[in-house]
C-alpha positions in Angstrom: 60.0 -65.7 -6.3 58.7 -67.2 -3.2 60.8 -69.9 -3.2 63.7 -67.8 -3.1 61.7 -65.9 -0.5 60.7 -69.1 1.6 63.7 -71.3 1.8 66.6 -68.5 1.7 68.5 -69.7 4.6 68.9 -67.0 7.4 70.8 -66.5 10.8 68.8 -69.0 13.5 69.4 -66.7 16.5 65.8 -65.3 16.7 64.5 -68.9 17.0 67.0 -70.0 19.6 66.6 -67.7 21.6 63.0 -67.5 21.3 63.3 -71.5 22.0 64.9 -70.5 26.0 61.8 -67.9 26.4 59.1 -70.0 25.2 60.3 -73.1 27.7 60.7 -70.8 30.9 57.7 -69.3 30.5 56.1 -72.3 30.1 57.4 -73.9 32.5 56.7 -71.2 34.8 53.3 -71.3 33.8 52.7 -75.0 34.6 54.8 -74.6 37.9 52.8 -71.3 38.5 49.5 -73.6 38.1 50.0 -75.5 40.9 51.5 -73.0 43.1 49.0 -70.3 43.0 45.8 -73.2 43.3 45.0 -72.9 39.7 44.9 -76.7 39.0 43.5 -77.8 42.5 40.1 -74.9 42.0 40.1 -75.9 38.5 40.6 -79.5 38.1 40.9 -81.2 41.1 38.0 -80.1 43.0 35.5 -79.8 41.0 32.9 -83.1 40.8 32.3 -82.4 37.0 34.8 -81.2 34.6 33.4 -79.4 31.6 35.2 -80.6 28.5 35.2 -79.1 24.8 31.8 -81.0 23.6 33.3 -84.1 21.9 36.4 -84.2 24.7 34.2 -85.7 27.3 36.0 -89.0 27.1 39.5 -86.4 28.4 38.7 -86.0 32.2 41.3 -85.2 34.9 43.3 -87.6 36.7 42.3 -88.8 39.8 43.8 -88.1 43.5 47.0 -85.8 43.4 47.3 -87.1 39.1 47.0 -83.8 38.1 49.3 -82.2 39.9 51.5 -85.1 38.7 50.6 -83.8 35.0 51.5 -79.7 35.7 55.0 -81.2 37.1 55.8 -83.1 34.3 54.8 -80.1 31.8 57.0 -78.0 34.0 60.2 -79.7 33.5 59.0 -80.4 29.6 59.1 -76.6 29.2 62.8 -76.8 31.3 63.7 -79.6 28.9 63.0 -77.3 26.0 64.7 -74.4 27.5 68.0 -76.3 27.7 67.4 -77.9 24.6 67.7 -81.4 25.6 65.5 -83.9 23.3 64.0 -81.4 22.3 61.6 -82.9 19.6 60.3 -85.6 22.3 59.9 -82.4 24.9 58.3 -80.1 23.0 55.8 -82.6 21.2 55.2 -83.7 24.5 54.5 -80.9 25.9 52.0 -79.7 23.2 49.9 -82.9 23.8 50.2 -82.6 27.1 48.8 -79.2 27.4 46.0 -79.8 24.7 44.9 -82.5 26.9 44.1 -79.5 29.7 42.8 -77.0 26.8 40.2 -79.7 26.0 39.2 -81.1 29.2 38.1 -78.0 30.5 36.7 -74.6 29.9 35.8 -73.2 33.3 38.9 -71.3 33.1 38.6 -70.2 29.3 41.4 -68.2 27.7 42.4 -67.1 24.7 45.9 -67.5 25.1 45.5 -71.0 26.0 44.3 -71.5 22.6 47.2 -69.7 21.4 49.7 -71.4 23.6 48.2 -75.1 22.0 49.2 -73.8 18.5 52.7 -72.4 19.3 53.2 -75.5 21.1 52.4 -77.4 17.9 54.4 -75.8 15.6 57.4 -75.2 17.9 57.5 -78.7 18.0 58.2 -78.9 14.4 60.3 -76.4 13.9 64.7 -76.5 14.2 64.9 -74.5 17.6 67.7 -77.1 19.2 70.0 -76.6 16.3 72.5 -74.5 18.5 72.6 -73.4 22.1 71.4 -76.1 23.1 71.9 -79.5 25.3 71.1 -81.9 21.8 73.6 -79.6 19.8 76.1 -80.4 22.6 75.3 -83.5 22.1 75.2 -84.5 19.0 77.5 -82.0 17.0 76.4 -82.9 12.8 72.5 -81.3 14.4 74.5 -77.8 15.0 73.8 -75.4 12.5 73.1 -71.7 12.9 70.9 -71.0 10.2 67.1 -72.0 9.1 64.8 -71.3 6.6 63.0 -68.4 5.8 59.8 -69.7 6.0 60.4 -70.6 9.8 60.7 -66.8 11.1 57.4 -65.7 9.1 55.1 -68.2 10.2 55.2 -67.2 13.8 55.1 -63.6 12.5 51.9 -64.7 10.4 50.4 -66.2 13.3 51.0 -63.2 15.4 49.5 -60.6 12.6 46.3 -62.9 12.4 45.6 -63.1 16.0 46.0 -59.4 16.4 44.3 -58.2 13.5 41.7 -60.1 14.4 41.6 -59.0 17.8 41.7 -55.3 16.8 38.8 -55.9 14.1 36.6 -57.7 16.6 37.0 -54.4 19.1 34.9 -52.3 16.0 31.3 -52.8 17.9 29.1 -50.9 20.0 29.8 -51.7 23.6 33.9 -51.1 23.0 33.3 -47.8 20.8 31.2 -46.2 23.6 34.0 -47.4 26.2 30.8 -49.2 28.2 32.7 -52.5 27.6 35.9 -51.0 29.1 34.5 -49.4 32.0 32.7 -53.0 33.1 36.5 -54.5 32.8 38.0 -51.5 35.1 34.9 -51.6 37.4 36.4 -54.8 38.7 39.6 -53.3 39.7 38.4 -50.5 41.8 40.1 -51.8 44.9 44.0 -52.2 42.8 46.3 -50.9 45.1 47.4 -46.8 43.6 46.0 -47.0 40.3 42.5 -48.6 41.4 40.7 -45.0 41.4 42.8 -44.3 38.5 41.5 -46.8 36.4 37.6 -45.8 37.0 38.6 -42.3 35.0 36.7 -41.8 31.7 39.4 -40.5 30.0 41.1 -43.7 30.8 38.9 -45.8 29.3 39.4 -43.8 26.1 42.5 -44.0 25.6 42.7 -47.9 26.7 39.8 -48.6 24.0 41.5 -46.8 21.0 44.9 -48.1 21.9 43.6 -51.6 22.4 42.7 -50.9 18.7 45.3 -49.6 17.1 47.8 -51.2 18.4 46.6 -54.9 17.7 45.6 -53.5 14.5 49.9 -52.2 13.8 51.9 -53.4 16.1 52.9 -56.5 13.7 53.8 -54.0 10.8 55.4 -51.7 13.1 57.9 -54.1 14.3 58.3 -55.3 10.9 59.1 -51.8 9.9 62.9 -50.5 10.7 62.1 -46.8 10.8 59.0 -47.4 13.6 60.5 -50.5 15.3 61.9 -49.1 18.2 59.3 -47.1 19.2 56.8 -50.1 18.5 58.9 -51.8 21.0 58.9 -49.7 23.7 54.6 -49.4 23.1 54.8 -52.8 23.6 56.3 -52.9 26.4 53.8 -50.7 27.9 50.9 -52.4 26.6 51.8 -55.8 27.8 53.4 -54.8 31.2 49.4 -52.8 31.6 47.8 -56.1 30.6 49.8 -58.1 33.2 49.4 -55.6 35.7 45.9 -55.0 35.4 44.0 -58.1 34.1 46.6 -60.3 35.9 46.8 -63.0 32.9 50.2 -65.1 33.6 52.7 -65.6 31.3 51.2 -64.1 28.7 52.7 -60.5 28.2 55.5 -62.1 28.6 55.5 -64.7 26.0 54.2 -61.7 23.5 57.3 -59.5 24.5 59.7 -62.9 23.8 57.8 -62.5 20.2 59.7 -59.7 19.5 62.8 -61.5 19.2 61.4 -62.3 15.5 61.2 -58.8 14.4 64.3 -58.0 14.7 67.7 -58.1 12.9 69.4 -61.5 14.2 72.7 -60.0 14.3 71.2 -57.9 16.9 69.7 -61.1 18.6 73.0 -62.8 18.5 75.1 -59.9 19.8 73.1 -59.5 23.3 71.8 -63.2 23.9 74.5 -65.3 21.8 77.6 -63.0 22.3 80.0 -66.0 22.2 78.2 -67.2 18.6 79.3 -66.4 15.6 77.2 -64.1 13.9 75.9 -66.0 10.3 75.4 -64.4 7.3 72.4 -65.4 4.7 73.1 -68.1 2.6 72.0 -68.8 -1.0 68.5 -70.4 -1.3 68.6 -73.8 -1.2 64.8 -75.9 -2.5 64.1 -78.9 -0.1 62.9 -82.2 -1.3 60.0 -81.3 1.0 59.0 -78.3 -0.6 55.9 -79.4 -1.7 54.8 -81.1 1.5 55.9 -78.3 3.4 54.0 -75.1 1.3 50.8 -78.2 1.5 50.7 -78.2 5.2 51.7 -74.3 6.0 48.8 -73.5 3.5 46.4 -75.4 4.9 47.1 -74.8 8.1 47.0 -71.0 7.4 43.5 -71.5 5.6 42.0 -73.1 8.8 43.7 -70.2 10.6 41.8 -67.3 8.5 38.6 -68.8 8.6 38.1 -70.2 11.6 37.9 -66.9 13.5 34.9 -65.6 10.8 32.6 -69.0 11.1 30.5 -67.4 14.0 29.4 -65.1 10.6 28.0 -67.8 9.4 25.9 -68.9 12.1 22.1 -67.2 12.9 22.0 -64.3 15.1 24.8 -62.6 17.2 27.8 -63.9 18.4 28.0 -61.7 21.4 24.6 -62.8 22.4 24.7 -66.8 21.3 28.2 -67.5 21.9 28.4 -69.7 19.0 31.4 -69.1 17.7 33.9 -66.8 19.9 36.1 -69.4 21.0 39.4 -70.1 18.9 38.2 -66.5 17.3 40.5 -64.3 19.2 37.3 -62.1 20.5 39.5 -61.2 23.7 38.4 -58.9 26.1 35.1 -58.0 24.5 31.9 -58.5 27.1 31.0 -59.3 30.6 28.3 -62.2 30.8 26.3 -62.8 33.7 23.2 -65.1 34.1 20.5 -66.1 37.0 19.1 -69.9 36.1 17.2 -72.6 37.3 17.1 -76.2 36.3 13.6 -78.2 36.8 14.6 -81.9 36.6 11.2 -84.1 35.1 10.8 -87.4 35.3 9.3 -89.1 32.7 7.7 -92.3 33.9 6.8 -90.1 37.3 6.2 -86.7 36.0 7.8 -85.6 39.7 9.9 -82.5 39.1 13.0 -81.5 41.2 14.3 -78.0 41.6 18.1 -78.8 41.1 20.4 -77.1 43.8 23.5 -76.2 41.5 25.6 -76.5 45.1 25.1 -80.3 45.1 27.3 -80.5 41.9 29.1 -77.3 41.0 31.5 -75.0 42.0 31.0 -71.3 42.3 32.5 -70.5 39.0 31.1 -73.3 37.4 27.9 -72.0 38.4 28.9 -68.7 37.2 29.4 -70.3 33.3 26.4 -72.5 33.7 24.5 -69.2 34.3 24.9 -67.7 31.3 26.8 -70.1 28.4 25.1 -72.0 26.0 27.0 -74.7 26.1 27.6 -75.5 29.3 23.5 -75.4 30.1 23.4 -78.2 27.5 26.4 -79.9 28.8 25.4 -79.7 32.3 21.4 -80.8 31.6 22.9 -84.1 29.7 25.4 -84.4 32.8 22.0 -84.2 35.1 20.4 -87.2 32.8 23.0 -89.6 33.2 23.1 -88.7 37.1 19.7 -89.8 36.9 20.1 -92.3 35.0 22.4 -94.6 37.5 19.4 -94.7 39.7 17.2 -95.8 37.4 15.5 -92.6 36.4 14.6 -91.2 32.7 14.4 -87.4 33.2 13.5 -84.3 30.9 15.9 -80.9 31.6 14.2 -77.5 31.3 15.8 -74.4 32.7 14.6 -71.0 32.9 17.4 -68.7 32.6 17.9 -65.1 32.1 21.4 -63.2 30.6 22.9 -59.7 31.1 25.4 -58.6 28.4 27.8 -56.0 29.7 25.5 -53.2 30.7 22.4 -54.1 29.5 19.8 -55.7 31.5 18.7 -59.3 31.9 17.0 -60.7 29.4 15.5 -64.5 28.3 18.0 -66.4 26.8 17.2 -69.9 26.9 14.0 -71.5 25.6 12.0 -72.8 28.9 10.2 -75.4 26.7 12.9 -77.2 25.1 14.1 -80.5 27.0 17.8 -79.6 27.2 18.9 -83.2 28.1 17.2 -84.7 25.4 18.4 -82.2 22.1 21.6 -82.5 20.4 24.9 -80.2 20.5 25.1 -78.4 16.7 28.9 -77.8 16.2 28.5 -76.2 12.8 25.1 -74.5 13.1 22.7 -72.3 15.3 21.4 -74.2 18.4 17.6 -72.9 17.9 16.6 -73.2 22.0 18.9 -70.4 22.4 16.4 -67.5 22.1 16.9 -64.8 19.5 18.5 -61.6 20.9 16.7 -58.7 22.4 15.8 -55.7 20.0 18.1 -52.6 21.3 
């Protein structure tokens, strides 16, 4: 039964045409990047890069190198558009932009991390068979029709990125609307709808859509009868989100989604309308079955659990940290932090009062303020400083964290040498002090 579900061959429309959205926008992303300063505040002026823990060893190219590196992703996503060596262009690009995920998070997003897997399994999947430069080409690669299994793992990504979005909103700070207030409190100045968005009854009807329709939109599309109107909510939701959180391509790639849900004759008729429109064809078993159902299973596993692992870990995410990346907790607290690091040198016993301007950006500073990580990161980064003069120092900071709207309180241990404890990936980091009592 789910063979015959799995590898029924189906119209390929959705995923062609889904192929020319995914490579513009991506393209205009990377192009965007350098336009708009992205990559020059981000990773061109900044002295220290801070990297996923375990990535130090990816660090941005020197001189105008990284502007180099957006370029080159801009014409990959071009290159995919059209369709032209596809498989080298779209692997390429997948690398290419995972070397950026991991090399820094000053600029943390979500999407990013959802852009690095569809990058990934684009990659894999038969989006050049038709429309397409390599089709021109090379005419025995046209085909117009695919697998099954092809259209429902995108849809299966989408569901458990949104469910788990919409079951991460169920908590305090979202349900009272305090959470959305902070987000609209920074767009007070928007030109029109600034005032409009500082209205309670705003911010209740943005916090139980935000809910509802991450937690249905997927079923809804999926659904004939509600489709439409699922559509045109979408529509709205995502042209808000680019409007008033100003998030780049993204809306946009999550509107191109949509393509999936529906019927690909329709597809074909408005974006293919010189195609013949392809019936399904009987099921056909691959030789590959086995390695294929192997790697979408496990890939899928890693997928569902990931998210929960911060569950696992002691004390509250939304106070540690540990655990909310690659978790799809979008949109879900305001952090801000006042800190001081006291450099000690242990021959000496001399301490230093470290002025965060001698090796930090503003918004660096901002994320060293009040992130777990990068205070560790940035207290080993101040030992090896140190350590090309000849120095052996100890790190302690004293650093206190604000939450949304609650007030400052203690978050890092004052006593604990920073520069000298290591990074736990997989468990609680105990000089990360236990969350305040409400």
């Amino acid at each position: 039964m789910l063979d015959q579900f799995l590898f029924k061959k189906i119209d390929n429309a959705q995923l062609v045409v889904f192929r020319v959205f995914y490579g513009l926008l991506v393209s205009a992303e990377c192009y965007g990047a350098i336009a708009t300063g992205w990559v020059r505040r981000t990773l061109v002026e900044p002295e220290f890069t801070f990297s996923f823990i375990g990535f130090e060893w990816l660090q941005p190219l020197p001189g105008n190198g990284m502007y180099i590196y957006f370029a080159v992703m801009g014409t990959l996503g071009l290159l995919i558009a059209l369709g032209y060596k596809y498989r080298f262009s779209a692997l390429a690009f997948a690398v290419l932009w995972s070397g950026v995920y991991l090399m820094q998070k000053t600029s943390y997003n979500n999407h990013y991390y959802l852009l690095m897997l569809l990058a990934y399994i684009m990659a894999f999947l038969p989006a050049n068979r038709d429309a397409s430069l390599d089709a021109k080409l090379h005419p025995k690669l046209r085909s117009q029709t695919m697998y099954n299994w092809v259209r429902w793992i995108i849809i299966l990504q989408l569901f458990i990125v949104y469910t788990y979005a919409s079951v991460a909103k169920l908590y305090a700070d979202w349900l009272d609307f305090s959470m959305i207030e902070v987000l609209m409190s920074h767009k007070k100045d928007y030109y029109l709808i600034g005032d409009f968005l500082q209205q309670q009854w705003v911010h209740k009807i943005v916090a139980f859509f935000g809910i509802f329709f991450d937690l249905l939109i997927v079923p809804a599309l999926l659904w004939r009868p509600t489709r439409k109107t699922a559509f045109v909510l979408a529509i709205f939701f995502h042209l808000f989100n680019s409007i008033v959180f100003q998030i780049g391509i993204f809306p946009y790639l999550s509107l191109a989604f949509t393509v999936f849900f529906f019927e690909p004759q329709t597809i074909r008729n408005i974006f293919l309308k010189t195609k013949k429109i392809i019936p399904e064809t009987k099921t056909i078993i691959p030789k590959t079955k086995k390695i294929t159902l192997t790697v979408l299973g496990i890939y899928f596993l890693f997928q569902l659990v990931l998210p929960i692992r911060h569950h696992f870990f002691q004390d509250d995410v939304l106070w540690t940290e540990e655990g909310h990346r690659l978790s799809w907790r979008m949109m879900l607290r305001s952090r801000g932090g006042r800190i001081t690091f006291k450099a000690v040198n242990i021959q000496t016993k001399d301490t230093t009062n470290i002025n965060l301007n001698d090796y930090l950006t503003k918004k660096q500073q901002r994320r060293v303020a009040c992130y777990p990580d990068f205070i560790w990161q940035f207290a080993h980064h101040l030992k090896k400083e140190y350590a090309k003069d000849g120095k052996d120092i100890q790190v302690f900071v004293e650093n206190k964290v604000k939450i949304n709207q609650r007030p400052y309180q203690q978050f890092i241990d004052p006593k604990v040498d920073l520069a000298n404890v290591p990074w736990k990936h997989f468990a609680h980091n105990d000089w990360i002090l236990p969350s305040p009592k409400e």
